[in-house]
VOKOLZA-203778 format. One record per residue: x negated, y negated, z negated of N, C-alpha, C, CB in turn; residue number from 1. Coordinates in nm, 2 decimals. Glycine has a CB too. Example, Ala and Ser with C-alpha at 12.3 -4.5 7.8 and 13.67 -1.06 7.14 Angstrom:
2
     n.xx     n.yy     n.zz    ca.xx    ca.yy    ca.zz     c.xx     c.yy     c.zz    cb.xx    cb.yy    cb.zz   resi
    -1.32     0.57    -0.78    -1.23     0.45    -0.78    -1.32     0.33    -0.78    -1.13     0.45    -0.90      1
    -1.28     0.22    -0.71    -1.37     0.11    -0.71    -1.29     0.00    -0.79    -1.41     0.06    -0.57      2
END
This chain:
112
     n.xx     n.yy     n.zz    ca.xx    ca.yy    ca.zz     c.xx     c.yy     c.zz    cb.xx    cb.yy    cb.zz   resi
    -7.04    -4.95    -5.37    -7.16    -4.90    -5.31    -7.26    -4.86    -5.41    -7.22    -5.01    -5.21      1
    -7.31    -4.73    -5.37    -7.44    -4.67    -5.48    -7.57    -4.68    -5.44    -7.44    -4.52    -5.51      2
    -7.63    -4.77    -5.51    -7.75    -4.81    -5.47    -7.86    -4.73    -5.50    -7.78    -4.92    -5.50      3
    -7.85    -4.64    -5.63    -7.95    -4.52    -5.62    -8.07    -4.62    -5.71    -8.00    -4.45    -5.42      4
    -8.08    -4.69    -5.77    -8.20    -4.79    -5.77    -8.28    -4.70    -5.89    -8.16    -4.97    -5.82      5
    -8.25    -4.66    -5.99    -8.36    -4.51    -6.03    -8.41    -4.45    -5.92    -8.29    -4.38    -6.12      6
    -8.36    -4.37    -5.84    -8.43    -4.27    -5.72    -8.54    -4.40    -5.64    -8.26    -4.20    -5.57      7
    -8.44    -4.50    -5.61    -8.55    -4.63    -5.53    -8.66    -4.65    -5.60    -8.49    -4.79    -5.53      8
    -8.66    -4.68    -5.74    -8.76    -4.75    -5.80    -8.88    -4.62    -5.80    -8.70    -4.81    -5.95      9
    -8.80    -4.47    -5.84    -8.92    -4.39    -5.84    -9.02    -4.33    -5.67    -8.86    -4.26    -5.93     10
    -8.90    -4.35    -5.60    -8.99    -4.29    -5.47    -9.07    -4.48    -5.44    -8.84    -4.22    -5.28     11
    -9.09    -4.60    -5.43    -9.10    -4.65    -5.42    -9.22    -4.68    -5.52    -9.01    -4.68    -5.39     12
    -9.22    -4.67    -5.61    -9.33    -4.68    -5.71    -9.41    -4.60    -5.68    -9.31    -4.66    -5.84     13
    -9.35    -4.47    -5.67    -9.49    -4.34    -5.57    -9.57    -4.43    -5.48    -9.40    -4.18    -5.43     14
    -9.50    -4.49    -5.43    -9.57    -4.49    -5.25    -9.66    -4.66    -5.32    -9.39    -4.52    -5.06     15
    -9.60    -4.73    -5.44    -9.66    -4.85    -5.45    -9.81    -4.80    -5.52    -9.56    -4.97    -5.54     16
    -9.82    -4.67    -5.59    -9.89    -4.62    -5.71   -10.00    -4.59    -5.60    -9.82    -4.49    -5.81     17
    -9.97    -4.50    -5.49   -10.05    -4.43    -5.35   -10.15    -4.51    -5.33    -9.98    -4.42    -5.21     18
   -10.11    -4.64    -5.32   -10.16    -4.76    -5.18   -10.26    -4.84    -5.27   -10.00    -4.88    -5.09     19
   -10.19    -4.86    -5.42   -10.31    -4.93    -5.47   -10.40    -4.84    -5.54   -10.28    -5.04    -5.54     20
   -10.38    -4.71    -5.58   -10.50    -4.62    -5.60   -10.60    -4.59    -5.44   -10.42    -4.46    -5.68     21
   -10.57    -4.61    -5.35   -10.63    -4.65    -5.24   -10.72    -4.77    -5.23   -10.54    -4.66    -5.15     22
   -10.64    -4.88    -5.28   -10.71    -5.03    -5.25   -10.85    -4.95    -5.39   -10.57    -5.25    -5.32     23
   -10.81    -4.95    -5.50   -10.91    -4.92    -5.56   -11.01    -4.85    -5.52   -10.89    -4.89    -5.64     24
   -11.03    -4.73    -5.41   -11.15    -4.64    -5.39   -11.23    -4.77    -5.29   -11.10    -4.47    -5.29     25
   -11.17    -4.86    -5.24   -11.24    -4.94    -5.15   -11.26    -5.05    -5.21   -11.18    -4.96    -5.03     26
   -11.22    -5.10    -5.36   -11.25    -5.27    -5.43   -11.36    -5.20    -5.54   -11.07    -5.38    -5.53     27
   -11.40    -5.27    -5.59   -11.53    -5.24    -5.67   -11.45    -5.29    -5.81   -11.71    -5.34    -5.61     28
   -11.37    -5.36    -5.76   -11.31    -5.51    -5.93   -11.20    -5.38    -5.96   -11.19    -5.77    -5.87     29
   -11.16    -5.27    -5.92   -11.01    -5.24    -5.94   -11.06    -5.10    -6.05   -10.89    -5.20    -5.75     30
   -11.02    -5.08    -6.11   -11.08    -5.02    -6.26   -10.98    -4.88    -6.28   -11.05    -5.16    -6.43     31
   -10.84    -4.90    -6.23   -10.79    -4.81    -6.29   -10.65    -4.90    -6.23   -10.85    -4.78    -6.47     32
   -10.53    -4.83    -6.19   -10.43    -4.84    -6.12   -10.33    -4.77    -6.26   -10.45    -4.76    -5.97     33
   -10.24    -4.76    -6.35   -10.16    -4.71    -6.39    -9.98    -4.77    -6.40   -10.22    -4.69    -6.48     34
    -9.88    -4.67    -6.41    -9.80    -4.73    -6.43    -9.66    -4.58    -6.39    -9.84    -4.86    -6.34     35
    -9.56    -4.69    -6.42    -9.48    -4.60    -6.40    -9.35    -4.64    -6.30    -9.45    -4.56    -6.53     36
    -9.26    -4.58    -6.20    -9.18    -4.68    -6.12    -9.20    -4.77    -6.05    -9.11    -4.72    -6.17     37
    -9.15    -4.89    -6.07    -9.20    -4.98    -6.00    -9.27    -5.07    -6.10    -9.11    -5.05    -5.91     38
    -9.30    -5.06    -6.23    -9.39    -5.12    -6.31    -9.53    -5.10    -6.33    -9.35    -5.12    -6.41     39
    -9.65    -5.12    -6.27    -9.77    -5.11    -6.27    -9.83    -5.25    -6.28    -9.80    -5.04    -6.15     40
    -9.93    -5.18    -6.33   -10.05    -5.25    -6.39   -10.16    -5.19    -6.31   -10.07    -5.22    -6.55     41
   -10.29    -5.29    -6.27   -10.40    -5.26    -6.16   -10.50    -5.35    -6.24   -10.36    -5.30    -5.97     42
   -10.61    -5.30    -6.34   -10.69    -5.32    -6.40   -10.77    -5.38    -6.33   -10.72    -5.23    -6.46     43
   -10.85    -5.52    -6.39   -10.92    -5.57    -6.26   -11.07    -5.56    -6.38   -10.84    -5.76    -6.17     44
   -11.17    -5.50    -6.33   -11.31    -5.48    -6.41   -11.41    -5.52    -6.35   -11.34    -5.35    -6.43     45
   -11.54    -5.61    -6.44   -11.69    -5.63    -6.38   -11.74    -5.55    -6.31   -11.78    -5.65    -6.45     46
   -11.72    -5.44    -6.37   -11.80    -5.29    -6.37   -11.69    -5.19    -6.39   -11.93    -5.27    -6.50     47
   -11.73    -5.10    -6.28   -11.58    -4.95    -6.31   -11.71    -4.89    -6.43   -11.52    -4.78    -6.10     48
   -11.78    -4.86    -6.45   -11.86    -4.78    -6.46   -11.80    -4.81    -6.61   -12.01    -4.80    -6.39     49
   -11.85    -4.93    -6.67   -11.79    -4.96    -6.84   -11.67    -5.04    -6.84   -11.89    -5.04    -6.95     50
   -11.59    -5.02    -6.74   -11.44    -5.08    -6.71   -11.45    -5.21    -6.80   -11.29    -4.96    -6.75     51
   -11.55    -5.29    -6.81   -11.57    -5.42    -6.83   -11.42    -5.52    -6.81   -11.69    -5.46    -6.75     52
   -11.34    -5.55    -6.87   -11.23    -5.66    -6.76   -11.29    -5.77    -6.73   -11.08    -5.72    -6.83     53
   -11.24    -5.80    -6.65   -11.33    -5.94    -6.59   -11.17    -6.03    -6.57   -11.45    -5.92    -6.41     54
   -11.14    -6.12    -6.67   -11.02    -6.18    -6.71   -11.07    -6.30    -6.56   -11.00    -6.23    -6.91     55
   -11.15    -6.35    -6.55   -11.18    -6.47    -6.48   -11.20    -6.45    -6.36   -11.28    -6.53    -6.52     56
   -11.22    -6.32    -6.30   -11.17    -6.27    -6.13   -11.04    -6.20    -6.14   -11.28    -6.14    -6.06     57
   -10.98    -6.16    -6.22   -10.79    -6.16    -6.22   -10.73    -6.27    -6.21   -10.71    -6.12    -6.35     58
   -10.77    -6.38    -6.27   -10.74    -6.53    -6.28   -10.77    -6.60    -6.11   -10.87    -6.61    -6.41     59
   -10.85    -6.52    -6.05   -10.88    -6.56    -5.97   -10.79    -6.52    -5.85   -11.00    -6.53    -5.98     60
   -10.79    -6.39    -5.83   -10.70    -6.31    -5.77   -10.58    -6.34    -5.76   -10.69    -6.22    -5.80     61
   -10.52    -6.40    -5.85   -10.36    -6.45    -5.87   -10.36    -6.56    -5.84   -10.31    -6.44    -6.01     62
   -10.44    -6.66    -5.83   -10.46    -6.79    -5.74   -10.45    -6.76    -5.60   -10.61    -6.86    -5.75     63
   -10.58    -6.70    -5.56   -10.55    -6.63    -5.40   -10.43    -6.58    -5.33   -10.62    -6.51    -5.40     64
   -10.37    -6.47    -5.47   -10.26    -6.45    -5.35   -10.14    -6.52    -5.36   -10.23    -6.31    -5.34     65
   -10.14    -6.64    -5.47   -10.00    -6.75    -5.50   -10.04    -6.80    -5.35   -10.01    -6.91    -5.68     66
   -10.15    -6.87    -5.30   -10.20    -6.95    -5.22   -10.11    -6.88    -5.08   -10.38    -6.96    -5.23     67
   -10.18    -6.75    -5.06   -10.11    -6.69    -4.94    -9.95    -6.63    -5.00   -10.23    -6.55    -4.89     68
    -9.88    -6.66    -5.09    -9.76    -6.66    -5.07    -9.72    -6.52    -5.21    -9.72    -6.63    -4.87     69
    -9.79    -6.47    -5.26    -9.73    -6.32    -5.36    -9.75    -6.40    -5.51    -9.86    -6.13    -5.34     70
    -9.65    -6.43    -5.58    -9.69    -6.42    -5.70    -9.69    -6.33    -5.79    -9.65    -6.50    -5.75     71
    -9.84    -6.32    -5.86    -9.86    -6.22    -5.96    -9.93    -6.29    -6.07    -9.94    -6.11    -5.92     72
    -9.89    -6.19    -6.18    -9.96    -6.25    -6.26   -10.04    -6.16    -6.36    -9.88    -6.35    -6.33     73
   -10.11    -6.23    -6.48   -10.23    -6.12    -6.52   -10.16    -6.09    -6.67   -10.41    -6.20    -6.53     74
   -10.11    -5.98    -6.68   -10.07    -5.95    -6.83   -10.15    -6.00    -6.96   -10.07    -5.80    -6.84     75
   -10.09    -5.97    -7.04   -10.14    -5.98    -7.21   -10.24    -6.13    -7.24   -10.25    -5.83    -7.25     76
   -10.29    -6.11    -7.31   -10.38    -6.27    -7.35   -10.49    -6.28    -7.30   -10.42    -6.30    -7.49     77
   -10.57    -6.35    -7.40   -10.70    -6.36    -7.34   -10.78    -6.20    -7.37   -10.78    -6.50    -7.42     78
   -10.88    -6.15    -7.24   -10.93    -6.04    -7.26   -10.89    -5.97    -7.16   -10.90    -5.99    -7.36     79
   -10.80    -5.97    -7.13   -10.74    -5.88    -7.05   -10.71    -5.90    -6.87   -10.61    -5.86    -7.12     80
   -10.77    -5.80    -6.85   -10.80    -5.80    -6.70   -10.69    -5.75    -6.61   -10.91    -5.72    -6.67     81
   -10.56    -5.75    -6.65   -10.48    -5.63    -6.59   -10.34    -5.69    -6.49   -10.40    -5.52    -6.74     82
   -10.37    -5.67    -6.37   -10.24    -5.76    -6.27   -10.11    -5.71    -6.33   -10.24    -5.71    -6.08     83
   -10.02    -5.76    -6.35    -9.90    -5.66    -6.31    -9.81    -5.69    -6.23    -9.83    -5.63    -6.40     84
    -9.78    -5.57    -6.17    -9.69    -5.58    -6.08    -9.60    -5.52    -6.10    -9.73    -5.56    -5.98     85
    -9.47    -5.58    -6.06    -9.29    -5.54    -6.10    -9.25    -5.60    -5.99    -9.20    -5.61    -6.25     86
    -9.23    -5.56    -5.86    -9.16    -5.61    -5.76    -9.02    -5.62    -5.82    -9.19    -5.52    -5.63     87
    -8.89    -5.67    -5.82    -8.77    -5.62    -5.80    -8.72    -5.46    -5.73    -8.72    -5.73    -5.73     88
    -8.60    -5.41    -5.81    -8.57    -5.32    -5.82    -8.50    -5.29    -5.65    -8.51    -5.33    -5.94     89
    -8.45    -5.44    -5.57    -8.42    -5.37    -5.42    -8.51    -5.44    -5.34    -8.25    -5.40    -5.36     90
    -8.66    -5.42    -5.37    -8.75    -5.42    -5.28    -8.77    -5.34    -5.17    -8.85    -5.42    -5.33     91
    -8.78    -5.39    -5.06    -8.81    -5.29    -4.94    -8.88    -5.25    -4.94    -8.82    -5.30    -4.82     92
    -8.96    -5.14    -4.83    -9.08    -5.08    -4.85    -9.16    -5.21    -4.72    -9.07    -4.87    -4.81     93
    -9.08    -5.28    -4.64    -9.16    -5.36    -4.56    -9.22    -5.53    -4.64    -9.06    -5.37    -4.42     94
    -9.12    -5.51    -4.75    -9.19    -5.66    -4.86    -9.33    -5.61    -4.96    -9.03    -5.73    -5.01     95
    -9.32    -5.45    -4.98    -9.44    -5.42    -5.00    -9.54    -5.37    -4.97    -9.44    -5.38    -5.04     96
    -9.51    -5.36    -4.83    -9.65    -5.39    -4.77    -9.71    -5.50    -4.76    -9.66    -5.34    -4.66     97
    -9.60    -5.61    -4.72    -9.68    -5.77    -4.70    -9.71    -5.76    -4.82    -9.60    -5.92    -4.66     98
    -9.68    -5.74    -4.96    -9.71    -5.77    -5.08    -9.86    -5.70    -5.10    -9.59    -5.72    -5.19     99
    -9.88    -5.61    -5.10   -10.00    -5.53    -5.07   -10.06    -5.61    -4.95    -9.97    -5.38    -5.03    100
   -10.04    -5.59    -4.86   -10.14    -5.67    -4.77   -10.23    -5.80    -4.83   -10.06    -5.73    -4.65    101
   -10.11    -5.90    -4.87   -10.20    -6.00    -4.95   -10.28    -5.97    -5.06   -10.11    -6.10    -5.00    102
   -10.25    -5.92    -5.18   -10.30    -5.86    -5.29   -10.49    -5.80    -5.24   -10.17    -5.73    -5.34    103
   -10.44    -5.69    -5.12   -10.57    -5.62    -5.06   -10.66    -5.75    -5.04   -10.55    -5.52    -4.90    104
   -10.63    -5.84    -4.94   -10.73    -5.99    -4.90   -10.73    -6.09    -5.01   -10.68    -6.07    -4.76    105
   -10.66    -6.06    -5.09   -10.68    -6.19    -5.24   -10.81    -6.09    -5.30   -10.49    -6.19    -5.42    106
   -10.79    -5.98    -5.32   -10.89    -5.93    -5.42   -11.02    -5.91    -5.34   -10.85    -5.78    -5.48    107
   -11.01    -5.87    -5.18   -11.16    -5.92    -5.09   -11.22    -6.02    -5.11   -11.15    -5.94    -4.94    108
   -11.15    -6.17    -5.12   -11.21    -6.24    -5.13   -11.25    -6.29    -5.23   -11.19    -6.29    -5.07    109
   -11.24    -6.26    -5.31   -11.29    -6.30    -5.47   -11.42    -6.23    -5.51   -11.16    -6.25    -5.60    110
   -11.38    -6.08    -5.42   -11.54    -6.01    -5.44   -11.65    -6.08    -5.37   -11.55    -5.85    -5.36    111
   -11.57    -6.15    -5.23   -11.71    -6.17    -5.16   -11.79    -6.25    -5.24   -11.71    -6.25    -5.01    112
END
């Protein structure tokens, strides 16, 4: 059986790249969305304005959404503000939306 998982990972990364360059026009903490496939990185900042990282509301965010069930975690060392996300390569498009769903209300409530 041919599972296509290059073609998967890239139409799937499109649609993961879409949704959280979306969560960012609506989070104030989300700085900058990049990535490639299904490997992205979602910059988490004090301020978009001097894309400040704010390592200690990523820290935060990744608590939130372990609690409601998504583990993520915050790349590189100390300094660095940046989620990353690497779902598995036969992720559905319906585990990424729950995955997104939580991620969207981890990062609400950290703003409030």
């Amino acid at each position: 059986m041919e599972e296509d998982l290059i073609e998967r990972a890239e139409r799937l990364g499109a649609y993961l790249m879409n949704r959280l360059r979306d969560m960012m026009e609506r989070h104030s903490s989300i700085g900058d969305v990049r990535g490639k496939g299904l490997l992205i990185g979602v910059e988490i900042v004090g301020d978009k304005a001097s894309k400040r990282p704010d390592v200690e509301a990523a820290d935060r965010i990744c608590a939130e959404a372990f609690k409601r069930g998504l583990y993520i975690i915050r790349m590189g060392s100390y300094g660095t503000g940046v989620l990353r996300v690497a779902p598995p390569l036969v992720v559905t498009r319906e585990q990424l939306d729950e995955a997104l769903r939580i991620l969207d209300e981890s990062i609400g409530i950290v703003e409030a």
